[in-house]
C-alpha positions as CSV (number, residue, x, y, z in Angstrom):
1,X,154.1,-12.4,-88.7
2,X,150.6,-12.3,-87.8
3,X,148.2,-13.9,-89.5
4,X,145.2,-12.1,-91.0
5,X,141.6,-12.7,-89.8
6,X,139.2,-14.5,-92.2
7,X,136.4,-12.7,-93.2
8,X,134.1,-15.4,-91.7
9,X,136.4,-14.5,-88.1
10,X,135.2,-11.1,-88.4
11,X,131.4,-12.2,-89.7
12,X,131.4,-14.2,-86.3
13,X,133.5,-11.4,-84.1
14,X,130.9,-8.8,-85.2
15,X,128.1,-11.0,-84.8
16,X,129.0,-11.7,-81.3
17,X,129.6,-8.0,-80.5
18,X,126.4,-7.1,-82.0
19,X,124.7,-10.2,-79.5
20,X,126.3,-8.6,-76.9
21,X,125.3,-5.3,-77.4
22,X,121.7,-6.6,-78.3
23,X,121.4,-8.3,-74.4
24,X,122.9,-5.1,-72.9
25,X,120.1,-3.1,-74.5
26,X,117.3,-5.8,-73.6
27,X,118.9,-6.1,-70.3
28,X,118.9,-2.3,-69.6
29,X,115.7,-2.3,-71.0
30,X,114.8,-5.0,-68.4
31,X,116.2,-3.2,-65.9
32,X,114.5,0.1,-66.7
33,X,111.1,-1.6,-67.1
34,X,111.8,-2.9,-63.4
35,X,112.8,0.6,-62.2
36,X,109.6,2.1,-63.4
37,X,107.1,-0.4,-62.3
38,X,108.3,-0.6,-59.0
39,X,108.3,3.2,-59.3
40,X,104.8,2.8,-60.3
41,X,104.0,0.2,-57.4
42,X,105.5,2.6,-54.8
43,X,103.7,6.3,-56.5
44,X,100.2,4.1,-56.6
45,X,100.5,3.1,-52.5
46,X,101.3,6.2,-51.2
47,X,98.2,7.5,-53.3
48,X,96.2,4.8,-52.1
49,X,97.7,5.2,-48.4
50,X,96.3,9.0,-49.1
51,X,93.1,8.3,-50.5
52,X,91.8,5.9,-48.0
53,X,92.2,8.4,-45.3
54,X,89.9,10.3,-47.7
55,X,87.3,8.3,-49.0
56,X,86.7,4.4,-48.9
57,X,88.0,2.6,-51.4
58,X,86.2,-0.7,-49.9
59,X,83.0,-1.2,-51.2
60,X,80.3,-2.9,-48.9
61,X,78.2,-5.4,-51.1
62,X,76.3,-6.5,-47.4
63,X,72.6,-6.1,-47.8
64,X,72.3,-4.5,-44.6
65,X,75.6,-2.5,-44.9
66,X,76.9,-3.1,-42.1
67,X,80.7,-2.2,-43.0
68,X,79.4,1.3,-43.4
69,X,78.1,4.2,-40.7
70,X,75.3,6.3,-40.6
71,X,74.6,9.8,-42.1
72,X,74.2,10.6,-38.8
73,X,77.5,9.6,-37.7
74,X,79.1,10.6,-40.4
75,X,77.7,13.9,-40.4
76,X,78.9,14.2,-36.8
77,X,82.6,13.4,-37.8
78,X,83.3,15.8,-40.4
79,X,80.9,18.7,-39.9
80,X,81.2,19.2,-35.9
81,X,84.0,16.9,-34.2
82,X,86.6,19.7,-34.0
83,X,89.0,17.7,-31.5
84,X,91.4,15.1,-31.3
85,X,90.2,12.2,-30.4
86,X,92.3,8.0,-29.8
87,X,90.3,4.8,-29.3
88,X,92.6,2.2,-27.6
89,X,91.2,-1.3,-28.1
90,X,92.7,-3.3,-25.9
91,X,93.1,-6.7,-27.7
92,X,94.6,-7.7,-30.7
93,X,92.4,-7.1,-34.0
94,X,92.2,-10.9,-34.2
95,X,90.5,-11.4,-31.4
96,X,87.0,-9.9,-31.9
97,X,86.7,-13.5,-33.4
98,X,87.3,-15.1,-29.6
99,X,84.4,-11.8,-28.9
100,X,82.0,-13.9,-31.0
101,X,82.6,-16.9,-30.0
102,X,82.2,-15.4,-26.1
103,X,78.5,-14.0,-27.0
104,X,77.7,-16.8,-28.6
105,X,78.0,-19.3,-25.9
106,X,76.4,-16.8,-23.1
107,X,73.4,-16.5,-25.2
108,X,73.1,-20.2,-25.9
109,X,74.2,-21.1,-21.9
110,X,72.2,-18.3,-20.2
111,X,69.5,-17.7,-22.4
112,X,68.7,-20.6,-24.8
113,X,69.2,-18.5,-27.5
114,X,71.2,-20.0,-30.6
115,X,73.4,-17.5,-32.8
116,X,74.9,-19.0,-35.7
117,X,77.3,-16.3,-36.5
118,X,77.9,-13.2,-34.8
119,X,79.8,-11.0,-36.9
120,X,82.2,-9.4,-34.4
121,X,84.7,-8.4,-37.3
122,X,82.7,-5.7,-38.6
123,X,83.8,-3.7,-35.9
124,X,87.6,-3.2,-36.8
125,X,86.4,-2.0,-40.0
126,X,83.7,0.3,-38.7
127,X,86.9,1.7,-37.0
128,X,88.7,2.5,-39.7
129,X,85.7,4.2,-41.3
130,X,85.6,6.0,-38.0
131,X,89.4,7.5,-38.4
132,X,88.7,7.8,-42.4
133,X,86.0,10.2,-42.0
134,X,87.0,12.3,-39.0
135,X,90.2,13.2,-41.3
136,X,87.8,15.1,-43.3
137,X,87.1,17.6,-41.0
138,X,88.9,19.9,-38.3
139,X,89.1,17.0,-35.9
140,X,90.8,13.1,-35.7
141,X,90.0,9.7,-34.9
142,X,93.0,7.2,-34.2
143,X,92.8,4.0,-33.5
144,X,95.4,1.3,-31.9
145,X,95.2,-1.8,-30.6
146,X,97.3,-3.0,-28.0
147,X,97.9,-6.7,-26.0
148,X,97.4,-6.3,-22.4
149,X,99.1,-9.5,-22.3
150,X,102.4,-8.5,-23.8
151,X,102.0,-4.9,-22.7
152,X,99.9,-4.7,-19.7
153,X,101.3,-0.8,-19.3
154,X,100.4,0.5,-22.3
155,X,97.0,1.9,-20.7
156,X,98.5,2.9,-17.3
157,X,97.9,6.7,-18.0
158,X,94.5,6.0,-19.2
159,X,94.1,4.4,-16.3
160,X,95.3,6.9,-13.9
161,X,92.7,9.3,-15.1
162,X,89.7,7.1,-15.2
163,X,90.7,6.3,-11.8
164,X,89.4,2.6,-12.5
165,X,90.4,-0.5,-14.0
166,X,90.7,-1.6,-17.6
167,X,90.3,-4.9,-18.7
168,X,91.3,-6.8,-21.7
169,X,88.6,-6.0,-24.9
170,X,87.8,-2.8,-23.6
171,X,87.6,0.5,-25.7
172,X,89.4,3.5,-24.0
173,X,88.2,6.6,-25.6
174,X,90.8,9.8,-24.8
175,X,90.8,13.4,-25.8
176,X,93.2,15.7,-23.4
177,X,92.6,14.8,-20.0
178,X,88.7,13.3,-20.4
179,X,88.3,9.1,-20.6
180,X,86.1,6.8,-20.7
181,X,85.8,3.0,-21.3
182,X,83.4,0.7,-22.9
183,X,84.3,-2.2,-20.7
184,X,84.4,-5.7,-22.1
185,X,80.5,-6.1,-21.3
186,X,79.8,-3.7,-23.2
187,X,81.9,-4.5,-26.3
188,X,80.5,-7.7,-26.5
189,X,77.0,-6.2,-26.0
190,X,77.2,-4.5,-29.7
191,X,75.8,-7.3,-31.1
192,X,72.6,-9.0,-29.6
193,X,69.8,-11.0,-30.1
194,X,66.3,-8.7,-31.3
195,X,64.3,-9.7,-28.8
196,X,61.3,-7.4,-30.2
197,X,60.2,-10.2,-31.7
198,X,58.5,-13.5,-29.7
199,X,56.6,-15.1,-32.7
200,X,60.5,-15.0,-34.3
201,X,62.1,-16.2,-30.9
202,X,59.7,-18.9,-30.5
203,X,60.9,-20.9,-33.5
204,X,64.3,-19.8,-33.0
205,X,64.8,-17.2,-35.9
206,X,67.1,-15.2,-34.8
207,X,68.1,-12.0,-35.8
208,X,70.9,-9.3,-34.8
209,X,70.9,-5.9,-33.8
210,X,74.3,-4.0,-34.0
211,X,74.4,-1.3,-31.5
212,X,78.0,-0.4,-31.2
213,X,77.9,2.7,-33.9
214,X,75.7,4.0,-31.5
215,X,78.2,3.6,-28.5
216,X,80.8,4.3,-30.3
217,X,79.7,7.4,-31.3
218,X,78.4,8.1,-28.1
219,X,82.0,8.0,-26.1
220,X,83.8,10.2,-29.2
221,X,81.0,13.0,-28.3
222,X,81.0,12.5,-24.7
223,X,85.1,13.1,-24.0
224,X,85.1,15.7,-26.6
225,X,82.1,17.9,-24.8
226,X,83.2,21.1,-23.7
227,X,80.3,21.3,-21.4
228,X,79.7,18.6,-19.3
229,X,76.0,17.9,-17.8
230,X,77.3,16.7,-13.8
231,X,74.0,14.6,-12.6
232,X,72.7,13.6,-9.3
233,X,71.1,10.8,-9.5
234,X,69.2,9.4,-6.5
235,X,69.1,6.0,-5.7
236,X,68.4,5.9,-2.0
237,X,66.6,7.6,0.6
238,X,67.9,7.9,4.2
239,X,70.2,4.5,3.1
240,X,67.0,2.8,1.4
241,X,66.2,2.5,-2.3
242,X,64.0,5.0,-4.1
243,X,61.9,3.1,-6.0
244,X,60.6,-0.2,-5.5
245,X,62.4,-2.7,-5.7
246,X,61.3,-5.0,-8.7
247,X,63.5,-6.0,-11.6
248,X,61.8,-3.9,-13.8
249,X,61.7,-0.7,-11.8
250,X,65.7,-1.8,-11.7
251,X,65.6,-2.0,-15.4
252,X,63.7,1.6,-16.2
253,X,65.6,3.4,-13.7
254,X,69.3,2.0,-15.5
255,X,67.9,2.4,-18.2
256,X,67.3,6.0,-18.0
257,X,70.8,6.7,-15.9
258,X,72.9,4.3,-17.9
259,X,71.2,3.8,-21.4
260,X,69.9,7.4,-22.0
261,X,72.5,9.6,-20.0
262,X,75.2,8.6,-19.3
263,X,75.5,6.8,-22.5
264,X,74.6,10.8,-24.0
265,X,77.4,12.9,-22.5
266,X,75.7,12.9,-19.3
267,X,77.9,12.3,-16.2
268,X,76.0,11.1,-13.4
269,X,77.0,10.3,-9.8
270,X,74.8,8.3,-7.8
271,X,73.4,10.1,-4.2
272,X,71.6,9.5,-1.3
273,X,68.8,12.1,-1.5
274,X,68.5,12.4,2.4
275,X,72.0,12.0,3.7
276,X,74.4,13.9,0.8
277,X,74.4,17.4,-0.3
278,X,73.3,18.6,-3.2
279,X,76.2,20.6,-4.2
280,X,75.2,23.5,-6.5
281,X,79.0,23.6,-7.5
282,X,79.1,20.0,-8.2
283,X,75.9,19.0,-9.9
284,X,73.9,20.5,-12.7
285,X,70.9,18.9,-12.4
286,X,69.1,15.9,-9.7
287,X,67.1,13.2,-11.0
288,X,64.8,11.6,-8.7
289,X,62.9,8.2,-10.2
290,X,59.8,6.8,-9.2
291,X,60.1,7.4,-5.5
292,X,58.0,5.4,-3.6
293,X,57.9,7.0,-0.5
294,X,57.5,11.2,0.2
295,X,59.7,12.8,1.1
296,X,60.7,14.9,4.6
297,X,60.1,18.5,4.8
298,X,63.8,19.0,4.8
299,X,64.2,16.8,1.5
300,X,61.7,19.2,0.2
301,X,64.0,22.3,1.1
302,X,67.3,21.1,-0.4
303,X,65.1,20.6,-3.5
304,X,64.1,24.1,-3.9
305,X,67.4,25.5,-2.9
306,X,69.1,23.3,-5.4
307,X,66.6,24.5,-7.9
308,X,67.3,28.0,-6.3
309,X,70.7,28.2,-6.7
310,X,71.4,31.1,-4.3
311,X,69.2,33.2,-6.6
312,X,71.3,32.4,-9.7
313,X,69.0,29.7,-10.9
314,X,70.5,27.6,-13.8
315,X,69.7,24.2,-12.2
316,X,67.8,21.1,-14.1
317,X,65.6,18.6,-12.3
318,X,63.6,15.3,-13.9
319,X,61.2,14.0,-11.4
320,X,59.9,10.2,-12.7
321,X,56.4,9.6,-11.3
322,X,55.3,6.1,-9.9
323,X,51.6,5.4,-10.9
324,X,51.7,3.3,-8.0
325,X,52.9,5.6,-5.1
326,X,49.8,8.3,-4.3
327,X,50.4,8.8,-1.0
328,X,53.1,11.5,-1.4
329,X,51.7,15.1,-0.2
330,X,54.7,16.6,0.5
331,X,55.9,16.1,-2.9
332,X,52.5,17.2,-4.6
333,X,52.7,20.4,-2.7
334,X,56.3,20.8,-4.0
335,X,55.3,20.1,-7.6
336,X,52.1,22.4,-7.2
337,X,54.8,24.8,-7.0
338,X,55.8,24.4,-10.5
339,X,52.1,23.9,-11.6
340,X,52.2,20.4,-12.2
341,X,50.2,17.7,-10.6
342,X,50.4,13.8,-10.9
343,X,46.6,13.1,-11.4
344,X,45.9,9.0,-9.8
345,X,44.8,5.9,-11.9
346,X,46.5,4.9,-15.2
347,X,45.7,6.1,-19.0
348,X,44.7,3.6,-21.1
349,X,44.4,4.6,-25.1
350,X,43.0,2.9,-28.5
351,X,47.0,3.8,-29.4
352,X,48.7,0.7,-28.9
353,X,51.9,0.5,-30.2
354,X,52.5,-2.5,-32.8
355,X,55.2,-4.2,-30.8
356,X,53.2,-4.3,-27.6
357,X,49.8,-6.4,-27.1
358,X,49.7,-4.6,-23.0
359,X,46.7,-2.2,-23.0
360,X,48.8,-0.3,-20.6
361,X,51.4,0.3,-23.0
362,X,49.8,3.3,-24.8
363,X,51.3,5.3,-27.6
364,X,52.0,8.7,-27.2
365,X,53.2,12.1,-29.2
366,X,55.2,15.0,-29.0
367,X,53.1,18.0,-28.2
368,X,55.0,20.4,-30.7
369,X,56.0,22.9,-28.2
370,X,59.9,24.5,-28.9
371,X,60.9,22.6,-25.2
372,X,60.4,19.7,-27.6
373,X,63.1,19.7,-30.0
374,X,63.4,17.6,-32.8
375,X,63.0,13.9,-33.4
376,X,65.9,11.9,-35.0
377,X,62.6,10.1,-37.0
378,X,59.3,11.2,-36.1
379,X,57.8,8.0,-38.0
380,X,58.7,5.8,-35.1
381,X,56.2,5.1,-31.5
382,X,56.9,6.5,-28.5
383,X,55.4,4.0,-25.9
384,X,54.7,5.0,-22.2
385,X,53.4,2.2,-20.1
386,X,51.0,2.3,-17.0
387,X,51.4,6.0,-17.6
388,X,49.6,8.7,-15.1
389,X,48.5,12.1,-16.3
390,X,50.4,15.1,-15.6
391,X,48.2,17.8,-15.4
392,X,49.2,21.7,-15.6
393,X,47.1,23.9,-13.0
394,X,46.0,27.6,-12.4
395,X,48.5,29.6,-10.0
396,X,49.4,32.6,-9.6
397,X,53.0,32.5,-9.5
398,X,56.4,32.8,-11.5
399,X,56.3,28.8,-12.8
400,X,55.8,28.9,-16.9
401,X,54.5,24.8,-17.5
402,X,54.4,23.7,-21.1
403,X,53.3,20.0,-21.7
404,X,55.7,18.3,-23.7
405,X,54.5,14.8,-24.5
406,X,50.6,13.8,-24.9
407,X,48.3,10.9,-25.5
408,X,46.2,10.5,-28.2
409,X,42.1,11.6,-28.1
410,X,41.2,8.5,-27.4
411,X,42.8,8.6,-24.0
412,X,40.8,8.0,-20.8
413,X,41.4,7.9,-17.1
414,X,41.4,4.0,-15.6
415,X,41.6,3.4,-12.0
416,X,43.2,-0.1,-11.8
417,X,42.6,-1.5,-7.9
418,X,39.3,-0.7,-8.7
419,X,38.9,-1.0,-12.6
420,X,36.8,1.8,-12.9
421,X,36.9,3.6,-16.6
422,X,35.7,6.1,-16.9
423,X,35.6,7.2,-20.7
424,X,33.5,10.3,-20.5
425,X,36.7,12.2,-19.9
426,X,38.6,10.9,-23.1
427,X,40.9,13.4,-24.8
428,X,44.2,14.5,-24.6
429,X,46.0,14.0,-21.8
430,X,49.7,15.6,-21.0
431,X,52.4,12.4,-19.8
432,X,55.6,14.9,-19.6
433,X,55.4,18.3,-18.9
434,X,58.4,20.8,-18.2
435,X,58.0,24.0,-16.2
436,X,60.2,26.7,-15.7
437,X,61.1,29.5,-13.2
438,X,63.4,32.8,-14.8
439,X,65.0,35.4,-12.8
440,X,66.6,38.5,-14.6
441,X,70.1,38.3,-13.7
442,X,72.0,41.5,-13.6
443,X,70.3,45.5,-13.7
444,X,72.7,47.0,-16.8
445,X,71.8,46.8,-20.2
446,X,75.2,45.7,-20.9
447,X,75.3,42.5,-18.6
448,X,71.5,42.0,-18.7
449,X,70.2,38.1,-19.3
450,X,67.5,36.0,-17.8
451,X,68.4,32.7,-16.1
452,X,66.3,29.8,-15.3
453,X,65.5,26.7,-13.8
454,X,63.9,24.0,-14.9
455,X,61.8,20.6,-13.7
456,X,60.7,17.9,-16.2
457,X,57.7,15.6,-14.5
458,X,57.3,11.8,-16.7
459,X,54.0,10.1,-15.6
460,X,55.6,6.9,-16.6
461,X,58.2,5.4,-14.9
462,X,58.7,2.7,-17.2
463,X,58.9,5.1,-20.1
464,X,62.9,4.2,-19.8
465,X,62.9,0.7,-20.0
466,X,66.1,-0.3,-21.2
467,X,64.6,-2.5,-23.8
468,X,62.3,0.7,-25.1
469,X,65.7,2.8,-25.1
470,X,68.0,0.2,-26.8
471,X,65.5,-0.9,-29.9
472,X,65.8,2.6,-31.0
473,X,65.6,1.5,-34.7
474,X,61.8,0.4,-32.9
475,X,60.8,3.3,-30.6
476,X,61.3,6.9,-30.3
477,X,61.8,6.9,-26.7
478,X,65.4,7.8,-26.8
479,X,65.0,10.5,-29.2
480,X,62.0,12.0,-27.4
481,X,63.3,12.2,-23.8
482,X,67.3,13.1,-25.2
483,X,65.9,15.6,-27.3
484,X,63.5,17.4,-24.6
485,X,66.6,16.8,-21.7
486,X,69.2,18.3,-23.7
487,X,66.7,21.6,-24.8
488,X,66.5,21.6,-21.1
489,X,70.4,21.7,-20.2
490,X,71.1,23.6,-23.7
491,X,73.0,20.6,-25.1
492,X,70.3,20.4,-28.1
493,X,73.0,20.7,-30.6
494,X,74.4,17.3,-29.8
495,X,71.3,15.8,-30.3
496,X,72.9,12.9,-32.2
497,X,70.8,9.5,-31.9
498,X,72.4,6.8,-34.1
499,X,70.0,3.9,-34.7
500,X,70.5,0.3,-34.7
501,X,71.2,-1.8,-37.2
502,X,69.4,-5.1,-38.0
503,X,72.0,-7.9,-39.3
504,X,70.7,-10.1,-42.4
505,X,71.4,-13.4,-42.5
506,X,71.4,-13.4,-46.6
507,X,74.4,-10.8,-47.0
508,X,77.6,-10.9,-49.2
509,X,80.3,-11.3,-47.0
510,X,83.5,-13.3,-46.6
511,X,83.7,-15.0,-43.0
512,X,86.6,-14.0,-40.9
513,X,88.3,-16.9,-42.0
514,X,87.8,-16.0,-46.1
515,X,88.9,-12.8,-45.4
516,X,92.3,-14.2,-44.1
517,X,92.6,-16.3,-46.9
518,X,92.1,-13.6,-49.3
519,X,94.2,-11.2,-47.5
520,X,96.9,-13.5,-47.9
521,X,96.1,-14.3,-51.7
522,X,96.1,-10.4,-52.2
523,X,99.5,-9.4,-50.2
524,X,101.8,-12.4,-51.0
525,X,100.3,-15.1,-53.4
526,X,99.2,-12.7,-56.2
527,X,102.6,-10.7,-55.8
528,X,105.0,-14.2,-55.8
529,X,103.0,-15.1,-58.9
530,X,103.5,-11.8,-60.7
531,X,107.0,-11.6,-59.9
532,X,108.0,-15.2,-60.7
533,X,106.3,-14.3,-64.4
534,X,108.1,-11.3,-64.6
535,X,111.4,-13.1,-63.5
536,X,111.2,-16.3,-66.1
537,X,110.1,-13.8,-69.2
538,X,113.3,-11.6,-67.8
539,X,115.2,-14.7,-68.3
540,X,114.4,-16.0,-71.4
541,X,114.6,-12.4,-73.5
542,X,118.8,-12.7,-71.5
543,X,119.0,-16.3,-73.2
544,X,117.8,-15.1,-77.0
């Protein structure tokens, strides 16, 4: 016979049960808690993944803020880019540290020039901003990196269609079947020295311009243009050089084929006035700088008939004078033509601009005209050195002239192999003019429009110095001549000029090296921590 349970069994049976039952619940409980944070953890990324596509959840404490773009950029990426656009960079993320380090050493081996810290890692963040805001609007940005090294195919068909080769820390830039490439030159040319400043470079106080917004932006508009400007640019002359051949002829002349147009959406091919055609269904427009030499009768033809067009018109020219080459009457008379003439001797102003102690480097304006446009900022200097006047004359013919740039009043002719001044003729003076020819084109009301061409005449060739067109945060020379070219060739809409950034030393930021760190403390020590808490107070409410 079975013996009956004590009361003090039952007590302990029941209290057991009731244990039980009580770590089930707190376990479940546990459990549930578990289910719904992680729940929570999961719901909160995917918003986060979401919202940083749609507004930046970083915040940039640099004094300079340099994690962040421009308006102007901005602007640009959600208001008019309408296409599709990737950016290949073709390193690893990582390695625009070893860019750095790179620019560094050339400035302190070639140069003398000591940079203690060139912030190279701004740029990978730049491009996120880049894809970010473009999501905004009705186009896209993305951008990959890939390791040439490990995967030296992964830019072949970029490759293929820019019919050149791609190095390592390049940026391909591709929408449809347009590319182009900021080699690794020009990567690591982003970030330089200001050399505006000599008083600061003489006691070795440097600072840093970032450029690479503007370049960046530059290549997304270029490959997305529906209508490309096709320039002929001259370099030679029956298989000589145009201009003269000092450095800084070299420099104003790249600087206004490489810095200013091509850099702006223009595509230029270099020619050999003399010798190659001048293709009227390959080329838009023919830019001929500071030629030093005139030009043969039949150089003079396949100018007009360029200009011409078979009657059509609808061709651009910019003619860059030499204030030092007057023995040119072949191209006066051509030029007389449009109303235009290159008066001798160099202007010399009371405007010189703050940057500049050369007399010769005088200041000058926009003339207000509508062939002007619009200046990006109107506050800064627009510096033409050893500038000649470009005077508009009396004809009697179809050319419309309009200066377009002018000195100040207190202008005056100077005749330099001779030094004579003469300052009874101060005043204005014009240093760009443009003149046009029109043509009605077609007899019908219905199919009626008037077509033109167009010449724009600089008096100063060094007007595109590439250190005037790069310090654009100094001088308005970029914004100026862009501005007045692209009214010319109707591309006034994508008058976008991003200005440079000065780098402060006195910023707070984490160096490449913090931010690792605190990427790491973020993504796996902060987590461990949180879950081993979460794990021993799981524990000890099982053991109660």
């Amino acid at each position: 016979m079975k013996k009956p349970e004590s009361n003090e069994t039952v007590r302990d049976t029941a209290k057991s049960s009731a244990g039980g039952l009580k770590k089930v619940k707190y376990g479940s409980m546990s459990l549930v808690v578990i289910a719904l944070v992680v729940a929570l953890v999961v719901i909160l990324n995917v918003m986060a993944a979401y919202l940083v596509k749609r507004q930046p959840l970083k915040i940039d404490l640099t004094a300079d803020k340099r994690y962040e773009l421009s308006s102007e950029t901005i602007d640009y990426l959600k208001d008019t880019l309408d296409k599709d656009v990737e950016i290949i960079v073709t390193c690893p993320r990582d390695d625009f540290d070893n860019i750095a380090s790179q620019v560094e050493f050339s400035y302190l081996y070639y140069y003398g020039i000591k940079i203690d810290d060139c912030p190279f890692d701004m740029i990978p963040v730049l491009l996120e901003k880049y894809e970010m805001y473009a999501n905004q609007g009705k186009g896209s940005v993305k951008v990959r990196y890939v390791d040439l090294d490990k995967n030296p195919k992964a830019v072949a068909k970029y490759k293929e269609i820019y019919g050149e080769e791609i190095g390592a820390q390049s940026m391909i830039f591709a929408c449809g079947d347009r590319v182009r490439v900021l080699d690794q030159g020009a990567v690591g040319g982003m970030i330089a020295p200001d050399l505006s400043d000599q008083t600061k470079l003489s006691l070795n106080q440097i600072s840093l311009v970032f450029a690479g917004e503007s370049a960046i932006t530059s290549e997304i508009m270029n490959v997305t243009d529906a209508h490309p400007i096709n320039v002929a640019f001259v370099t030679k002359i029956n298989g000589g050089t145009i201009f003269a051949g000092s450095q800084r002829d070299a420099d104003a002349v790249s600087g206004l084929r490489d810095q200013l147009l091509t850099k702006n959406g223009y595509f230029c091919t270099d020619i050999d006035l003399a010798a190659d055609e001048l293709d009227t269904e390959k080329y838009d427009m023919v830019v001929i700088p500071m030629p030093q030499v005139d030009f043969e009768p039949a150089v003079i033809q396949k100018l007009n008939d360029f200009l011409n067009n078979g009657g059509v018109f609808g061709k651009q020219m910019i003619f860059v004078a030499d204030s030092a080459t007057t023995n040119i009457p072949n191209i006066k008379e051509f030029l007389a033509d449009w109303r235009i003439e290159l008066k001798e001797g160099t202007i010399l102003s009371d405007e010189i601009h703050n940057f500049s102690s050369d007399k010769f480097s005088i200041q000058v304006k926009s003339s207000g005209t509508e062939e002007v446009g619009t200046f990006t900022d109107s506050s800064l200097g627009i510096i033409a050195p050893y500038a000649q006047e470009v005077s508009i004359i009396n004809k009697n013919n179809e050319a419309i002239p309009s200066a377009v740039l002018q000195t100040y009043e207190s202008a005056y002719p100077y005749e330099i192999k001779d030094g004579y001044k003469n300052t009874s003729e101060a005043g204005v003076k014009n240093i760009a003019v443009v003149s046009r020819k029109e043509k009605q084109i077609g007899m019908q009301i219905d199919n009626f429009e008037i077509a033109n061409s167009q010449i724009l005449v600089l008096g100063s060739g060094y007007f595109t110095n590439t250190s005037y067109l790069v310090q654009s945060n100094l001088y308005n020379n970029t914004s100026a001549l862009l501005s007045i070219i692209n009214q010319m060739t109707g591309k006034e809409s994508d008058n976008v000029v991003i200005p440079e950034k000065t780098l402060q030393h006195a910023v707070i930021a984490p160096t490449a090296t913090e931010q690792k760190r605190i990427k790491i403390a973020v993504i796996f020590v902060i987590p461990l921590i949180v879950a081993g808490i979460g794990a021993f107070v799981l524990l000890r409410r099982k053991n109660r």
